[in-house]
C-alpha positions, -999 to 999 in steps of 0.1 A, spaced: 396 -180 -50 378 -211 -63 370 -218 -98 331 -218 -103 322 -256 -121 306 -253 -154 265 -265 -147 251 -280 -181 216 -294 -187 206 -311 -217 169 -312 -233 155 -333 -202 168 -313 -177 152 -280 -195 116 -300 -199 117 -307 -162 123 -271 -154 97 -258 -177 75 -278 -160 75 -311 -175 65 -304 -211 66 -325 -238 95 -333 -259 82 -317 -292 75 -283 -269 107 -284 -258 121 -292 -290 101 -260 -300 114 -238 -272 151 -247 -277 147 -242 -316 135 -207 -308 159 -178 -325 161 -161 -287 170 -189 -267 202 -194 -262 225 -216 -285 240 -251 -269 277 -251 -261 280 -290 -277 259 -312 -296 269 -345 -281 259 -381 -295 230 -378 -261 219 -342 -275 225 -308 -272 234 -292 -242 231 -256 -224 254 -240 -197 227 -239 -169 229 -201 -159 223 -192 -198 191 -218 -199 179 -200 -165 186 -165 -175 161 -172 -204 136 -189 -185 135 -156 -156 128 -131 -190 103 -155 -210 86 -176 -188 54 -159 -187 53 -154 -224 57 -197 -220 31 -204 -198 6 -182 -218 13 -197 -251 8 -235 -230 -11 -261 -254 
C-alpha cells in the first residue's frame, strides 16, 4: 500500500485553473469565507492541498463564472 503524495498549488496555480483570472480575482476568491483555508503561508504565498482547492472549484464554479467581471 503506497502512501498518496501531498499535491499543493499556490495562488498561480489556482488562477490558471479558474481560468486565468487576474490576481486581484483570485485574491478575492481565496479570501472568500467558503474556500478553503491554506495549509502554510510561505515567504512565496499561501498555499492549498490540491484535492481541497478542486473540491471547491466542482461545487462553486458556476456561481464563479456567473459573477465573471
Amino acid at each position: 500500500m503506497g502512501v498518496k503524495p501531498i499535491r499543493l498549488m499556490g495562488a498561480h496555480e489556482i488562477r490558471i485553473r479558474l481560468g486565468g483570472v487576474s490576481r486581484q480575482r483570485a485574491y478575492q476568491i481565496t479570501s472568500r469565507a467558503d474556500f478553503p483555508k491554506p495549509i502554510a503561508d510561505l515567504a512565496q504565498g499561501k498555499v492549498w492541498l490540491t484535492e481541497d482547492v478542486e473540491a471547491w472549484m466542482k461545487v462553486h464554479r458556476r456561481d464563479l463564472d456567473e459573477s465573471e467581471d
